[in-house]
N, C-alpha and C positions, 0 to 999 in steps of 0.2 A: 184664349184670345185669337187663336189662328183661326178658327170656324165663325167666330165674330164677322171680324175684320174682314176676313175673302171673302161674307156677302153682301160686304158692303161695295164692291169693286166696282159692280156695275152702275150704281146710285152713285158713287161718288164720283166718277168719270176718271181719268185719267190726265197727269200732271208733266211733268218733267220727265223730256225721255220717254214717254210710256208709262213711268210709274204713276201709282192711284195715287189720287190727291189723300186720301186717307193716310199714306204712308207718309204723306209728306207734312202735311198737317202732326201725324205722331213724334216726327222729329224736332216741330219747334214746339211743342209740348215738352217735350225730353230734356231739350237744351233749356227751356225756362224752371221747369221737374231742378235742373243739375245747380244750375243759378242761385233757386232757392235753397238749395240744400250747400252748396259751395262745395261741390264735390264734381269731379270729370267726367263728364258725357262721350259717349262711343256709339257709333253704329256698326255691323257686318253687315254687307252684302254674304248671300250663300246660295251658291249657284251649284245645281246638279247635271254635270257637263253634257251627261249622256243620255238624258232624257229624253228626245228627240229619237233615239236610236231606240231606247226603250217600247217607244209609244210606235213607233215601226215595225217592231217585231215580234211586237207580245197584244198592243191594240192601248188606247190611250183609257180605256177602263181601267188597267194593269196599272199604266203611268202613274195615273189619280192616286189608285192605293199605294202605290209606293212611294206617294208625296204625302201621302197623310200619316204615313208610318214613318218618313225622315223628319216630318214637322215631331212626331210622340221623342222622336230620338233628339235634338235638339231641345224641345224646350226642356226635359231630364236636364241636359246638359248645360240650361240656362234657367232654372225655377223662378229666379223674380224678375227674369227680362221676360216681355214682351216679342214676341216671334208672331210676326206677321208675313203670310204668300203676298210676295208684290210682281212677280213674275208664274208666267204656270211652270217655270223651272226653276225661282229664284224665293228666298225666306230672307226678310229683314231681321236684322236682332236688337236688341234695343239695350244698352247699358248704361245705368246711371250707378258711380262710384269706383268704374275700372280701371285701374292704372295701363298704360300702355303694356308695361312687361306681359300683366294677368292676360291684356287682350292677345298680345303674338301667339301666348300661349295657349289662350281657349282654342283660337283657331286652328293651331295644330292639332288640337285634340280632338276636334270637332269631324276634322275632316278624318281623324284618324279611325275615328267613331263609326264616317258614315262607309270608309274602305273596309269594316270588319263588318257592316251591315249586309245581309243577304233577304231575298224575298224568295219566296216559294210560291211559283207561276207551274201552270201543266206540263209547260216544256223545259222544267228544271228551275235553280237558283238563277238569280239574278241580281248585279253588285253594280254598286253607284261611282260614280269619280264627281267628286266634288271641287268646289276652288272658293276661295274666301278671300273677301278684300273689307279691310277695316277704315275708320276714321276717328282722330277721334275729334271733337269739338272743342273750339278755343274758346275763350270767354268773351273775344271782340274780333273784329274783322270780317272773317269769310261768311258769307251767308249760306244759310242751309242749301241752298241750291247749287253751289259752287263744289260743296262739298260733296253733296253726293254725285254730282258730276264726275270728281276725282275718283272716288269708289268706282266707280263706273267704266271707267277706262281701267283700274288696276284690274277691276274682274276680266274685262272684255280683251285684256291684253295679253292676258293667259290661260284662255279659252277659246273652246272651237265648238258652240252648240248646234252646230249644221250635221245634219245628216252625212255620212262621208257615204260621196258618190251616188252614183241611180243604181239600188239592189233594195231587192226583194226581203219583204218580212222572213220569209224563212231563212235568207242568207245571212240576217242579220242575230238572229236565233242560234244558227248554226255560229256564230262568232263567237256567241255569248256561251254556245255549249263549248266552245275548246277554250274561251278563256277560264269554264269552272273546273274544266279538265287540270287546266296547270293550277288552279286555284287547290285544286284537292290533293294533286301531286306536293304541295308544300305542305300541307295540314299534312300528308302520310310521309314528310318526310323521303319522298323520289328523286329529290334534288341532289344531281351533284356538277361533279367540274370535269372538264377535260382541258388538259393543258396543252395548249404548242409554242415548238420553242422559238424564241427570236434571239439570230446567228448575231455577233458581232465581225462586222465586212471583214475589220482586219484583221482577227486570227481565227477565224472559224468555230471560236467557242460560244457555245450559249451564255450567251448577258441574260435574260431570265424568261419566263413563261409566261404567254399568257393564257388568263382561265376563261373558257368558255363554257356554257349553262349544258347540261343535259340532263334529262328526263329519264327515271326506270318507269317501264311502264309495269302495269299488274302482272303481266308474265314475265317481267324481269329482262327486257330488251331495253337497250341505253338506246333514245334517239337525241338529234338535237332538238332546241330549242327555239333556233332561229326563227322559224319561221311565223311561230305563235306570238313575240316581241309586241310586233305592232299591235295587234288585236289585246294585246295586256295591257298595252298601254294606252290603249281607249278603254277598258275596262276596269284601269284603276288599279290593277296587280304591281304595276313594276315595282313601283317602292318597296313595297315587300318584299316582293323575289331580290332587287338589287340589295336589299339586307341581308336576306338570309345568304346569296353570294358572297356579300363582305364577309359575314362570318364565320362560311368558309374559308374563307381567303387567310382570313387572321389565326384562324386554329391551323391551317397549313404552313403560313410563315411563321407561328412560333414552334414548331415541332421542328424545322431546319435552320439555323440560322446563317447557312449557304445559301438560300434559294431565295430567289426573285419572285413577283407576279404583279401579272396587269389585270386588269378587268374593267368594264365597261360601267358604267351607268350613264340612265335615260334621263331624259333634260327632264321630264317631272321628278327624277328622284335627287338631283340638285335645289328642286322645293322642298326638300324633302327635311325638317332640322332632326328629324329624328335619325337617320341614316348619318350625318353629321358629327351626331350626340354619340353614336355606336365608333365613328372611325374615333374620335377624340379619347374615347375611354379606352381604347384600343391601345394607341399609340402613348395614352400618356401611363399604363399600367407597364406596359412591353416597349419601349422606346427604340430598342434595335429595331423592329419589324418595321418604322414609317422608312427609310430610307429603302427597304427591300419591297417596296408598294407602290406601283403605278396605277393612277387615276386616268381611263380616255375616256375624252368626253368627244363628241363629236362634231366637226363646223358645223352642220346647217343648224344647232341646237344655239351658236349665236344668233343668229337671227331674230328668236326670240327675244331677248333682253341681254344685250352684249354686259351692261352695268352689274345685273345678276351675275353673270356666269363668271366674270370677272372677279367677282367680288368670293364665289365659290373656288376657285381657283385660288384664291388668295387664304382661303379660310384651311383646304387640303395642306398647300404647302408650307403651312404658317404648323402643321403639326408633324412636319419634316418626311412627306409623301412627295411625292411628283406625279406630275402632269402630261398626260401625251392628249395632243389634239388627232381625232380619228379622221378619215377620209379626207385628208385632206386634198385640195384640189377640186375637190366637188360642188363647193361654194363660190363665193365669192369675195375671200377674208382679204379685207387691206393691209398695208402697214400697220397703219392704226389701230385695227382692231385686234392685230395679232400682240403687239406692244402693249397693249391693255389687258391681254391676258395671262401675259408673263408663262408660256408652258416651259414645259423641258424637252418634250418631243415631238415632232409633228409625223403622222403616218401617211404616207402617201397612199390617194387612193387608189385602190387596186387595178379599177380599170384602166388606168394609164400605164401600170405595170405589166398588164396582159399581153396588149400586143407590142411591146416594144421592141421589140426587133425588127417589125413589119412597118412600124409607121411612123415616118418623120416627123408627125407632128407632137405624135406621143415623147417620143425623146428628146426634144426643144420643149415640150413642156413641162418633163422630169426634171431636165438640165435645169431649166429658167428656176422651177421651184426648190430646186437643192442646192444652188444659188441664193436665193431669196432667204432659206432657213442657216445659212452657214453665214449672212450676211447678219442674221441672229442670235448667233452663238446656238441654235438650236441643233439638237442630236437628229437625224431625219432616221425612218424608219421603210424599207418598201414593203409593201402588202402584197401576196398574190403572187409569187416568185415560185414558179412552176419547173423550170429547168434550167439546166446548169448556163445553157448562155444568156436567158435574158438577167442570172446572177451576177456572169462577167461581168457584164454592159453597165449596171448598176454599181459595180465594184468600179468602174473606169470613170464611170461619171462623177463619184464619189458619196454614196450611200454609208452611212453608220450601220446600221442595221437592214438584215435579211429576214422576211418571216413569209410561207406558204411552203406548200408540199413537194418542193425540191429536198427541204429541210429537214420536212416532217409534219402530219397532219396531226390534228388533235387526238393527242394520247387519254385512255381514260382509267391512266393509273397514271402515281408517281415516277416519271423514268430517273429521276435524282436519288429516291432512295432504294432502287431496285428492286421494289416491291410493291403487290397491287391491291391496292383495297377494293376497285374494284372492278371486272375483269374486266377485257376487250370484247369488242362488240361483234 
């Protein structure tokens, strides 16, 4: 039906939004389809985020086939739904008889499908990120137009199909060749953790570690990770990598049941129910390890959808983990929005930590915010704590927590159990 349909694009003209009147037309066919049968009607929007980027740095012949090969991979995944192109980066799906539950779940699956999907272009693999927004169809009221409207903002509210920035097809190539670099490094298994410790102000012992991402490369040098993050997370890696990091994390907290750890995950891997589905099994097998487990997420990742992130936060601690909010300071979190995500810690961001000794404004604005989180019951953390007096000064102001390389920098063995699985670098 997908080669049908997309030639009819041009003939049919275009409807609502942009979309072909064809599409739209198939939906009140569907709805009348569900009617007669007395069974629930659904649509997916499915949108391939980074196509754009694709069609930049490989040439939009490349793009094509890699839409004609994501259209083979979906309708598999949907045999007697109808999958119609109704964007050059977007596939409608069509469902008559699905329960909402089967739908949440197709679409996890769908996407999960198209993040383990690869193409083979001249200049290496190339991996899709996906996003999917559902509806499903009531028996009276909304009209079909209304509805996909709705879709339409849930797709468009957590996507970014714009090219990021003015660069060059090659630089965008070059992206895609270090995100299959870390992609490969998972497949071999290179992944591991370095830990560093965060001090508690008032007695100078480690409250617990956090685990940071590092790389062995083929000749077996640990680097980090930081810097490839962002580029993974247009690529569509982090979920995976912030998995396989959880699972580290959990085979480390059950082997001590002294030791703490933090670690990080990316605002697409709080989409993520499978990463969810891995802490819940985690926590309800091994029940000691949720309380020795912090979750930072980071402010500017409210921005996105406060209601989500909220409601993520709520899902972690409801399986007795906690929550640290990252960078903080960097944004622009209210009362309100901090009150609605109920965390445990908030981490000050670093760069206000840096120079404070030099700048009065840095310190009235440490002060104002460690105020603000004590006025919360919140535990405050400082980031980036480089030497012994900007320590003091944070110890006066009244900080819970100390972490940066006064302390110690990220270790890439165990310093708790005085032994190294694997060496330093």
């Amino acid at each position: 039906m997908f080669g049908r349909h997309a030639s009819q694009a041009g003939a049919s003209g275009l409807g609502l939004c942009g979309y072909p009147h064809y599409f739209i037309e198939a939906l009140f066919r569907l709805d009348e389809e569900a009617r007669q049968k007395k069974q629930p009607a659904s649509f997916v929007l499915l949108s391939i985020d980074n196509l754009a980027m694709i069609m930049s740095g490989y040439s939009m012949s490349v793009a094509e086939a890699v839409m004609v090969e994501i259209a083979d991979t979906v309708r598999a995944a949907a045999p007697d739904a109808p999958v119609l192109r109704v964007q050059r980066d977007q596939f409608g799906v069509l469902f008559v008889g699905m329960h909402e539950a089967d739908l949440v779940r197709w679409c996890s699956e769908i996407e999960d499908a198209i993040r383990a999907y690869s193409y083979s272009s001249r200049y290496g693999e190339l991996h899709c990120l996906s996003s999917t927004a559902w509806q499903m169809m009531p028996e009276g009221g909304d009209h079909i137009e209304e509805l996909l409207g709705r879709a339409i903002v849930k797709l468009t509210e957590g996507t970014d199909n714009a090219p990021s920035g003015d660069i060059s097809g090659a630089e965008r190539r070059e992206e895609m060749g270090i995100a299959n670099y870390l992609g490969q490094a998972v497949k071999e298994n290179r992944i591991r953790l370095a830990f560093q410790p965060i001090i508690e102000a008032a007695t100078g012992k480690i409250a617990h570690y956090e685990a940071l991402l590092r790389l062995f490369s083929e000749d077996g040098k640990i680097s980090s990770a930081g810097t490839l993050i962002p580029i993974a997370e247009r690529m569509g890696f982090i979920p995976m990598i912030d998995k396989l990091v959880l699972s580290h994390i959990i085979t480390e907290l059950r082997g001590d049941k002294n030791v703490s750890l933090a670690c990080n995950v990316s605002n697409l891997t709080t989409q993520d129910a499978s990463w969810m589905t891995l802490l819940k099994q985690a926590t309800d097998e091994t029940p000691d390890i949720a309380p020795r487990l912090i979750i930072e997420i980071t402010e500017t990742a409210m921005t996105h959808d406060l209601k989500h992130m909220a409601y993520f936060c709520a899902e972690v601690q409801a399986q007795g983990c906690l929550i640290a909010l990252d960078d903080f300071g960097s944004g622009y979190t209210s009362f309100r929005q901090l009150k609605a995500l109920s965390v445990d810690y908030v981490k000050i961001d670093g760069a206000f930590i840096k120079d404070l000794t030099d700048n009065t404004d840095s310190r009235f604005f440490v002060k104002t915010l460690l105020d603000f989180t004590r006025g919360f019951g919140l535990k405050s953390v400082a980031e980036c704590v480089e030497n012994g007096e900007i320590a003091k000064m944070l110890m006066e102001l009244g900080v819970d927590y100390l972490q940066g390389y006064y302390f110690g920098k990220p270790m890439n063995y165990r310093k708790w159990l005085n032994e190294g699985e694997y060496a330093s670098q």
